[in-house]
KOLMARMAR-109270 format. One record per residue: x, y, z of N, C-alpha, C in turn; chain; residue in one letter; residue number from 1. Coordinates in nm, 3 decimals. Atoms other than C-alpha are relative to their C-alpha. Example, Ala and Ser with C-alpha at 12.3 -4.5 7.8 and 13.67 -1.06 7.14 Angstrom:
REM KOLMARMAR-109270
{n_px:0.089	n_py:-0.119	n_pz:0.000	ca_px:1.230	ca_py:-0.450	ca_pz:0.780	c_px:0.090	c_py:0.120	c_pz:0.000	titi:A	sekol:A	nugu:1}
{n_px:-0.082	n_py:-0.119	n_pz:-0.006	ca_px:1.367	ca_py:-0.106	ca_pz:0.714	c_px:-0.077	c_py:0.109	c_pz:0.073	titi:A	sekol:S	nugu:2}
This chain:
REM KOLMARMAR-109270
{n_px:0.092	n_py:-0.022	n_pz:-0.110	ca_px:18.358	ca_py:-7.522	ca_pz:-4.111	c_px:-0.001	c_py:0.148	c_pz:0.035	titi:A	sekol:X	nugu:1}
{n_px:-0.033	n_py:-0.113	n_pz:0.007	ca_px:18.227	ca_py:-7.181	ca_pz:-4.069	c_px:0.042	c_py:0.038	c_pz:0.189	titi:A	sekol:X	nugu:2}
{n_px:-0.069	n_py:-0.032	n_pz:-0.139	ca_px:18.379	ca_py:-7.006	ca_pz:-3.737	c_px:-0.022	c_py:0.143	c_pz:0.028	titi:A	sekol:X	nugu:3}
{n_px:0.035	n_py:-0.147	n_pz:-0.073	ca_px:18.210	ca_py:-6.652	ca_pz:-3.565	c_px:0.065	c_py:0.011	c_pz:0.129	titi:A	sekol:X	nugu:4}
{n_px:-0.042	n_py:-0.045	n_pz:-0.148	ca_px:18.358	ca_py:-6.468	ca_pz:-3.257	c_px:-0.128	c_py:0.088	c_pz:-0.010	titi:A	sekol:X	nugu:5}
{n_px:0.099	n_py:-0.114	n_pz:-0.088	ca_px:18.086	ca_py:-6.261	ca_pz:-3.047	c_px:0.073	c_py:-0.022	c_pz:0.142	titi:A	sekol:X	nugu:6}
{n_px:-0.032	n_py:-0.028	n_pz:-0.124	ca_px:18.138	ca_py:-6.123	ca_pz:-2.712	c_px:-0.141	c_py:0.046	c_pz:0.073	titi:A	sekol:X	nugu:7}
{n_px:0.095	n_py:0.030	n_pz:-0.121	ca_px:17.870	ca_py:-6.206	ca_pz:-2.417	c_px:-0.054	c_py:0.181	c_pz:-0.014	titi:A	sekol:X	nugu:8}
{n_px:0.022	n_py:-0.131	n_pz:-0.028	ca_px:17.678	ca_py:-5.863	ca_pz:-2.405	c_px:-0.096	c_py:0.006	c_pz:0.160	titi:A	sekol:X	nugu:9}
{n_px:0.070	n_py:0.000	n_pz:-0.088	ca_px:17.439	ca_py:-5.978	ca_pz:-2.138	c_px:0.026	c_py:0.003	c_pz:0.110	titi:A	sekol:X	nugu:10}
{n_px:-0.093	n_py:-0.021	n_pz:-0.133	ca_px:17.497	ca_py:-5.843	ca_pz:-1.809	c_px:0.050	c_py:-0.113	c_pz:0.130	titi:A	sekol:X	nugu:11}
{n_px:-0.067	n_py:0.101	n_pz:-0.072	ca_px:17.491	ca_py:-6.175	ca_pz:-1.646	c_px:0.020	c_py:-0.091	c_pz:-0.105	titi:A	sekol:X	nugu:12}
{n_px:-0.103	n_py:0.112	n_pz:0.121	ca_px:17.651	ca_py:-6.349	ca_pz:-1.918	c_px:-0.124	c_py:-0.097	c_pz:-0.054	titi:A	sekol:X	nugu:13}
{n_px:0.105	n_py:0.120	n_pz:0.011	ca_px:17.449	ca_py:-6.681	ca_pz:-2.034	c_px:-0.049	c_py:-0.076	c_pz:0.043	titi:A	sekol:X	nugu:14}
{n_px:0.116	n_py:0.039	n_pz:-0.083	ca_px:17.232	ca_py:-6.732	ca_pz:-1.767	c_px:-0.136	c_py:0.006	c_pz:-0.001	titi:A	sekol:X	nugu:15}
{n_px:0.109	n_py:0.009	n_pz:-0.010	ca_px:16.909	ca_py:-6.810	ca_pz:-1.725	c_px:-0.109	c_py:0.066	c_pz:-0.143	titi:A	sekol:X	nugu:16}
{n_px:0.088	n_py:-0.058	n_pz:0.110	ca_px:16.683	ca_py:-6.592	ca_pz:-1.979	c_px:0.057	c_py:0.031	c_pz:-0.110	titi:A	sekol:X	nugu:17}
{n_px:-0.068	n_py:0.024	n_pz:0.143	ca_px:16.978	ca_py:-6.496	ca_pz:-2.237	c_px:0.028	c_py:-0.113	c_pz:-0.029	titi:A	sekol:X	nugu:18}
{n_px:0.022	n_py:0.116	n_pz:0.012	ca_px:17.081	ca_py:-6.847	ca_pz:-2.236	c_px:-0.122	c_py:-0.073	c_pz:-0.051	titi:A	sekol:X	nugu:19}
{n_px:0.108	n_py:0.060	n_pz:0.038	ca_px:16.733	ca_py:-6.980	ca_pz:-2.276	c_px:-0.049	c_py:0.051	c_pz:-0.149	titi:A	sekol:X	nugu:20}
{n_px:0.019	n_py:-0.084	n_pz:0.118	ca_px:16.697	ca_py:-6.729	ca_pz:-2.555	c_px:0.117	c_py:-0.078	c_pz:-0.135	titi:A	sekol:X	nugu:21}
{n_px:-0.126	n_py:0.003	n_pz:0.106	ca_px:17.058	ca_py:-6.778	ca_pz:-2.726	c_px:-0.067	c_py:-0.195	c_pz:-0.034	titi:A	sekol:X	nugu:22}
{n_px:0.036	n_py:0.170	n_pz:0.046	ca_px:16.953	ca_py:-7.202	ca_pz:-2.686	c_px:-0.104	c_py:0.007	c_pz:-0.110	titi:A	sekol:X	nugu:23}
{n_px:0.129	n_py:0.033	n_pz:0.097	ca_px:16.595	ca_py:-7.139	ca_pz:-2.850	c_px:0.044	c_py:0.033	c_pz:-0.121	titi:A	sekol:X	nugu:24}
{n_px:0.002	n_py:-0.031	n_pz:0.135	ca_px:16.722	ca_py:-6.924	ca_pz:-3.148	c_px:0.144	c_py:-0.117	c_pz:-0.111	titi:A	sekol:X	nugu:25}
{n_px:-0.067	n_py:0.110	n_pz:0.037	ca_px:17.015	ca_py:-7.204	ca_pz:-3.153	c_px:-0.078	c_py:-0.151	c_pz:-0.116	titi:A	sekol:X	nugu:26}
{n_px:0.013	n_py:0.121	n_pz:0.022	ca_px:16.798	ca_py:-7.488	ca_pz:-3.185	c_px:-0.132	c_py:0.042	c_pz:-0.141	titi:A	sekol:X	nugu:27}
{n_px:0.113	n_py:-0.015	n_pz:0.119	ca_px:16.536	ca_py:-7.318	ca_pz:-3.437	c_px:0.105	c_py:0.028	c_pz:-0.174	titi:A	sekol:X	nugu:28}
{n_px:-0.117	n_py:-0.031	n_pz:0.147	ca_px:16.901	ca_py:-7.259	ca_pz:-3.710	c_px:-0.050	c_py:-0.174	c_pz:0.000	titi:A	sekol:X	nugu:29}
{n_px:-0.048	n_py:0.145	n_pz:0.037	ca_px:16.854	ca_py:-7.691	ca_pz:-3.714	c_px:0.143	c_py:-0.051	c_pz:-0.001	titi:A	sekol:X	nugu:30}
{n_px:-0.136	n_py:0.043	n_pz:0.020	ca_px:17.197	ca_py:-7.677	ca_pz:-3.707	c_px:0.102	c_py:-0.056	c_pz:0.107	titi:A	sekol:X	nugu:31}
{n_px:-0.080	n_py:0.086	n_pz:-0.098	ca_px:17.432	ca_py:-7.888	ca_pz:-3.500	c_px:0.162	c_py:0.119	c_pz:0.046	titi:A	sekol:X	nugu:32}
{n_px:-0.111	n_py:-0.099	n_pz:-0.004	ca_px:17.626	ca_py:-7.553	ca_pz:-3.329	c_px:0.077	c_py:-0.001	c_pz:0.097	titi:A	sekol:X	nugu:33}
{n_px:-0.081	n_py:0.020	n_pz:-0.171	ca_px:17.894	ca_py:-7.539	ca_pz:-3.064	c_px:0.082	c_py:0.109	c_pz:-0.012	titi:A	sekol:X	nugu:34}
{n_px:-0.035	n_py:-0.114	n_pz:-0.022	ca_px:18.001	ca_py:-7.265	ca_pz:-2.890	c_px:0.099	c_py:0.003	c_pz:0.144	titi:A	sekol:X	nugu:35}
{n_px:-0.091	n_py:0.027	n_pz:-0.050	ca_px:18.338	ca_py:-7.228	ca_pz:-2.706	c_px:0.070	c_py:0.129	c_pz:0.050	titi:A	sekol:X	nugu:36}
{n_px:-0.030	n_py:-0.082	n_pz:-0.019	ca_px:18.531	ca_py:-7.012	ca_pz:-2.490	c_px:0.193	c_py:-0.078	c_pz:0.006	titi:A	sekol:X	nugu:37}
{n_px:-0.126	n_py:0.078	n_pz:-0.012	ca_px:18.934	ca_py:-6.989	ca_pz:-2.473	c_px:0.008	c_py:-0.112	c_pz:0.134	titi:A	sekol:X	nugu:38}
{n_px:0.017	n_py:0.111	n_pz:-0.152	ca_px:19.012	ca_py:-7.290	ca_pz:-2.180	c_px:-0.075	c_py:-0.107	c_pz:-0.039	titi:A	sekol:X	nugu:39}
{n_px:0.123	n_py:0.078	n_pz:-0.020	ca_px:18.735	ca_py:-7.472	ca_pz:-2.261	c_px:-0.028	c_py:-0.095	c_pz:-0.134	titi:A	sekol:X	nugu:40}
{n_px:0.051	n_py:0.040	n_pz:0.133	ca_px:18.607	ca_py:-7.732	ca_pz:-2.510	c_px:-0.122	c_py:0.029	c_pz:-0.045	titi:A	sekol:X	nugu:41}
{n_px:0.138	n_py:-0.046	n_pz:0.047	ca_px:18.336	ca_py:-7.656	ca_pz:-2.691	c_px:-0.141	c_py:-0.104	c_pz:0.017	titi:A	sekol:X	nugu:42}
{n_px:0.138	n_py:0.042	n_pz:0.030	ca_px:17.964	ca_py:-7.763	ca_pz:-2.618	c_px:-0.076	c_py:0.067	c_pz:-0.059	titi:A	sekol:X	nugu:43}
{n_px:0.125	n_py:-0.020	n_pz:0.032	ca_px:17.644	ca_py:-7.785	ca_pz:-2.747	c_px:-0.095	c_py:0.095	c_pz:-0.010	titi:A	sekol:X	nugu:44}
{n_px:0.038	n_py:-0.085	n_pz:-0.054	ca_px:17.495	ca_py:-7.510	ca_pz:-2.823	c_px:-0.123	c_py:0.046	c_pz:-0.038	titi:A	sekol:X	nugu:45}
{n_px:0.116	n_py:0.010	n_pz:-0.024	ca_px:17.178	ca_py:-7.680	ca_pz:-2.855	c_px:-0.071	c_py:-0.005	c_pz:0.179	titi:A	sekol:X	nugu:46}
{n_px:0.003	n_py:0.092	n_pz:-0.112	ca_px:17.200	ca_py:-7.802	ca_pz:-2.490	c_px:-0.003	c_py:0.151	c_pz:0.151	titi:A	sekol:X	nugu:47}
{n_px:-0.005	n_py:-0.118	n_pz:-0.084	ca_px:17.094	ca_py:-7.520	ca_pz:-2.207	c_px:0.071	c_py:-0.015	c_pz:0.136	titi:A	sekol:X	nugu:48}
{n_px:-0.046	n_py:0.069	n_pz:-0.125	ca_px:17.238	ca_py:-7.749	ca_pz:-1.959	c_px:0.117	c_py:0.064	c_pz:0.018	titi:A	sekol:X	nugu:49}
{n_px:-0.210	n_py:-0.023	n_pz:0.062	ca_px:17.595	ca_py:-7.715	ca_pz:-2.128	c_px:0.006	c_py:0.125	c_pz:0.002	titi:A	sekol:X	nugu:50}
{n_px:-0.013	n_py:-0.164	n_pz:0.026	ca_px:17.539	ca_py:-7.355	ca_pz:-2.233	c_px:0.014	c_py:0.067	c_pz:0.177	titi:A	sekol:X	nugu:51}
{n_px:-0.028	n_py:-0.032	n_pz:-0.167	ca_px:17.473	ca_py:-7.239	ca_pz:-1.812	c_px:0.122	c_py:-0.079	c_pz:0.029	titi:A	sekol:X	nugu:52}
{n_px:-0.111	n_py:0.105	n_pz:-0.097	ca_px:17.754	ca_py:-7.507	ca_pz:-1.686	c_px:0.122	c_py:0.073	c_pz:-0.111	titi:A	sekol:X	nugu:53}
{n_px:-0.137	n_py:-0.007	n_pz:-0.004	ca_px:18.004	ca_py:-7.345	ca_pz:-1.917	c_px:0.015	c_py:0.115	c_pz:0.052	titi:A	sekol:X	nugu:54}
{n_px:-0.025	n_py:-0.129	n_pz:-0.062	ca_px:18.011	ca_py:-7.006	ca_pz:-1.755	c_px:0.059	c_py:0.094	c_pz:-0.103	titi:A	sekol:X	nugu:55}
{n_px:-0.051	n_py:-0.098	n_pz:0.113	ca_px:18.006	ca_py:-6.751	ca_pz:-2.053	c_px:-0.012	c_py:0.146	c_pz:0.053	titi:A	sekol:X	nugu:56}
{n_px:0.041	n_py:-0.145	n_pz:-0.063	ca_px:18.019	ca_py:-6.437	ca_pz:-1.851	c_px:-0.007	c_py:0.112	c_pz:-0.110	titi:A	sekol:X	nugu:57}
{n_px:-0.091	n_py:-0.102	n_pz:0.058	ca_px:18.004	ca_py:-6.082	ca_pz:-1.944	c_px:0.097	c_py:0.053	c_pz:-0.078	titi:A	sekol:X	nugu:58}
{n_px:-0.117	n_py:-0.035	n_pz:0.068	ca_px:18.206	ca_py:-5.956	ca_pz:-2.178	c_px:0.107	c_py:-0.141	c_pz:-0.066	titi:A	sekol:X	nugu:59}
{n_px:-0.110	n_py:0.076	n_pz:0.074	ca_px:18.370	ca_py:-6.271	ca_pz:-2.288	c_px:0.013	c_py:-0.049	c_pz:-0.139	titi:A	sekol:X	nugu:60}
{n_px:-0.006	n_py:0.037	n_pz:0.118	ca_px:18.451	ca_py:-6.364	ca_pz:-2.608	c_px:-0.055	c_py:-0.151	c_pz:-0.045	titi:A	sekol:X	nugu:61}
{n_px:0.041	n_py:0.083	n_pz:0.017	ca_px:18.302	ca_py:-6.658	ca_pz:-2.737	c_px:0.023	c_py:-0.046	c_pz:-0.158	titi:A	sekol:X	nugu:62}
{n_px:0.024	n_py:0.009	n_pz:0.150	ca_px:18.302	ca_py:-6.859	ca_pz:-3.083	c_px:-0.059	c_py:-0.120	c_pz:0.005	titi:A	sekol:X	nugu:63}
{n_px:0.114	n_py:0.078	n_pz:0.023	ca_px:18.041	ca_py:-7.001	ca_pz:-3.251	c_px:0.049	c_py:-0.122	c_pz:-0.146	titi:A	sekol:X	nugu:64}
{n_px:-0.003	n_py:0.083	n_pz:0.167	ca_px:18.082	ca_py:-7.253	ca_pz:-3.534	c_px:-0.135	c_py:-0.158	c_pz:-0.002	titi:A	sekol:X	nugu:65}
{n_px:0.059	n_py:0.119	n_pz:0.029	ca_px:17.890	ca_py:-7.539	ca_pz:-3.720	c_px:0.052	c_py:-0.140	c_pz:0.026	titi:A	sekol:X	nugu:66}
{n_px:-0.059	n_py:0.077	n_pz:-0.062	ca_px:17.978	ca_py:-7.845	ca_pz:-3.523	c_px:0.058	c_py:-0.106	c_pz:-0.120	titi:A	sekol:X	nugu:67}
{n_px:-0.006	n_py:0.054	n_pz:0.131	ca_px:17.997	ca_py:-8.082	ca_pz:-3.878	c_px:-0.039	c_py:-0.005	c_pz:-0.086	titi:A	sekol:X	nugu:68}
{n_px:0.109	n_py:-0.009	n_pz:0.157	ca_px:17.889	ca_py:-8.002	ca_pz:-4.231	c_px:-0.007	c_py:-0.081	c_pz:-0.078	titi:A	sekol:X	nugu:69}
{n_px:0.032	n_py:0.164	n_pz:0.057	ca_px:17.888	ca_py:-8.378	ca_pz:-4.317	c_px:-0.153	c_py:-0.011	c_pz:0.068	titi:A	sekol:X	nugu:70}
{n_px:0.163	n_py:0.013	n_pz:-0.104	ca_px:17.550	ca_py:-8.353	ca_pz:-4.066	c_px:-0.105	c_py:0.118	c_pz:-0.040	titi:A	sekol:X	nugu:71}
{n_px:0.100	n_py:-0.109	n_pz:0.090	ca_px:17.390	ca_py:-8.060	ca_pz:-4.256	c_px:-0.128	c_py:-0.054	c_pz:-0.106	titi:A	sekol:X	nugu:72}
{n_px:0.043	n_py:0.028	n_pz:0.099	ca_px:17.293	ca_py:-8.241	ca_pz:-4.542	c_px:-0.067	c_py:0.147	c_pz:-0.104	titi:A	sekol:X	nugu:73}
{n_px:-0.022	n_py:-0.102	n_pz:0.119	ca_px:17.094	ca_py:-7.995	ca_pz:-4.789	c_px:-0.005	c_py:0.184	c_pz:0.088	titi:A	sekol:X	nugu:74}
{n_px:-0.028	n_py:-0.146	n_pz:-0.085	ca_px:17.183	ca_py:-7.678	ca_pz:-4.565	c_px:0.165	c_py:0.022	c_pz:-0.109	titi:A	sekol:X	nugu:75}
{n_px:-0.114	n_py:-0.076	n_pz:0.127	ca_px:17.483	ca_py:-7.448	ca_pz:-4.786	c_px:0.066	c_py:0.076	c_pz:0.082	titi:A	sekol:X	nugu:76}
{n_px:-0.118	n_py:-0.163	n_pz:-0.091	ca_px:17.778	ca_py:-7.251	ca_pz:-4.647	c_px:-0.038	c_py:0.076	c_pz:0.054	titi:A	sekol:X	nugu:77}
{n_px:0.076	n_py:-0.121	n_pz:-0.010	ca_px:17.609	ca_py:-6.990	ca_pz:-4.705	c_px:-0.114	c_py:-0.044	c_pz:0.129	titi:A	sekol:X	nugu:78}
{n_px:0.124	n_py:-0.023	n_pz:-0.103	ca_px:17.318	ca_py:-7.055	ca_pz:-4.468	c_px:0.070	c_py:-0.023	c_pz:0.103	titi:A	sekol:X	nugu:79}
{n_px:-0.054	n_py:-0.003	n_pz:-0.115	ca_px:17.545	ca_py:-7.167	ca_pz:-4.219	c_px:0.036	c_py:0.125	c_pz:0.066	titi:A	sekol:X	nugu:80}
{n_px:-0.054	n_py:-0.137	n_pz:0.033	ca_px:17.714	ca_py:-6.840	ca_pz:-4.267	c_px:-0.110	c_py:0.108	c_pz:0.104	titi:A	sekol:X	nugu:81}
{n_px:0.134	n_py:-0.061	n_pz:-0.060	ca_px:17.391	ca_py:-6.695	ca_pz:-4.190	c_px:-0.065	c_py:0.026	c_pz:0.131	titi:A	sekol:X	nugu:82}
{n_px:0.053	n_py:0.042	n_pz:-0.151	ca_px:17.231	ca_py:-6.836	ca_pz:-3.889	c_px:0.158	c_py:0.020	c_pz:0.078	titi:A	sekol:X	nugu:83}
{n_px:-0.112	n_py:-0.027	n_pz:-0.105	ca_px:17.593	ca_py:-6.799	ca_pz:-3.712	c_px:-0.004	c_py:0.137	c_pz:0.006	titi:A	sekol:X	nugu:84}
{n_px:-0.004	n_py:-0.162	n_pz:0.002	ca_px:17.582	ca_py:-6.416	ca_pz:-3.803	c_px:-0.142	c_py:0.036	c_pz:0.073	titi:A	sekol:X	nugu:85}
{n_px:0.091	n_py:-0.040	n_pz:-0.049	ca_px:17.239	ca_py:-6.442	ca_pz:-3.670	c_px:0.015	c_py:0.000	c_pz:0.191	titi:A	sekol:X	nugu:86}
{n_px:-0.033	n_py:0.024	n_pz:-0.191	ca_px:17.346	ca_py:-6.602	ca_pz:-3.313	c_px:0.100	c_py:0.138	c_pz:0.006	titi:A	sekol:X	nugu:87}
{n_px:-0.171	n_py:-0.056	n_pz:-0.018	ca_px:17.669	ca_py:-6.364	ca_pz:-3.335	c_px:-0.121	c_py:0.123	c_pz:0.052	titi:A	sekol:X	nugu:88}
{n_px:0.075	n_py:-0.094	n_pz:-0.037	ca_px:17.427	ca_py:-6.046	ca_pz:-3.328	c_px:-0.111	c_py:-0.026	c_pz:0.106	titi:A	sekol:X	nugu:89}
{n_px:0.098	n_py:0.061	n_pz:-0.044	ca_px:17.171	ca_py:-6.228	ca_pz:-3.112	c_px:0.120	c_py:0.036	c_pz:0.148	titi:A	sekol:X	nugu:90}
{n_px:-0.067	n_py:0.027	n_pz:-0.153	ca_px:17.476	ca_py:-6.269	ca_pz:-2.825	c_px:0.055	c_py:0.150	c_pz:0.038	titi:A	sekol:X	nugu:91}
{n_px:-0.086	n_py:-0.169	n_pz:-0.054	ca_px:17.607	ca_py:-5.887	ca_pz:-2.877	c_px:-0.105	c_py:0.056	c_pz:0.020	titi:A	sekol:X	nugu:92}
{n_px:0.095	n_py:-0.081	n_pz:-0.043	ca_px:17.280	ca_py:-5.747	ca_pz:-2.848	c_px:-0.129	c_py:-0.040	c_pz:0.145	titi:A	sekol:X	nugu:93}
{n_px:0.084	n_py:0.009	n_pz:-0.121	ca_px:17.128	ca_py:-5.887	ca_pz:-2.551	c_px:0.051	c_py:0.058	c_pz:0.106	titi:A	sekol:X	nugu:94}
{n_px:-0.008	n_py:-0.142	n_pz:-0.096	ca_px:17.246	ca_py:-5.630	ca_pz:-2.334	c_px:-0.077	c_py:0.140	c_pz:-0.040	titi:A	sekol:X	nugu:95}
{n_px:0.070	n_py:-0.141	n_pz:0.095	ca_px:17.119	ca_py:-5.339	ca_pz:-2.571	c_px:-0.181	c_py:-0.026	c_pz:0.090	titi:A	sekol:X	nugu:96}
{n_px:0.115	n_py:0.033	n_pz:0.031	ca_px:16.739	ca_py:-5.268	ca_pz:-2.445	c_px:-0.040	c_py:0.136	c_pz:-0.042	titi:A	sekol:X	nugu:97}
């Protein structure tokens, strides 16, 4: 199972418009992703509900992985690989404008 760290760049963490953002480009990988901070179990990180309710502030570290690659079907490491490196840069650069 592949496994990314990023760290929250957005100044209010994953609220409202990064959140809605980080969910959409989530749910357009197809991939079943969950995203976790230390403390915490990991949700959904199709789910914008889950994503706001876990409180990913600022600066925190976060990791992303593919929730089960028995549920992929014809999706490849590699693309997993991919789309996680895509969220990973997606969560460090939403502070950058």
């Amino acid at each position: 199972m592949p496994v990314h760290k990023a760290v929250v760049s957005a100044a209010i963490g994953l609220h409202a418009r990064p959140a809605a953002e980080f969910v959409r480009a989530v749910t357009a990988t197809g991939l079943p992703i969950t995203i976790r901070k230390a403390g915490i179990q990991g949700v959904d990180a199709r789910s914008l509900l889950e994503v706001m309710t876990a409180d990913f502030a600022f600066g925190c570290e976060v990791e992303l992985s593919v929730a089960d690659d028995a549920l992929i079907g014809l999706k490849s490491i590699e693309d997993n690989e991919e789309a996680l490196l895509m969220l990973v840069a997606l969560l460090e650069s939403q502070g950058a404008a």
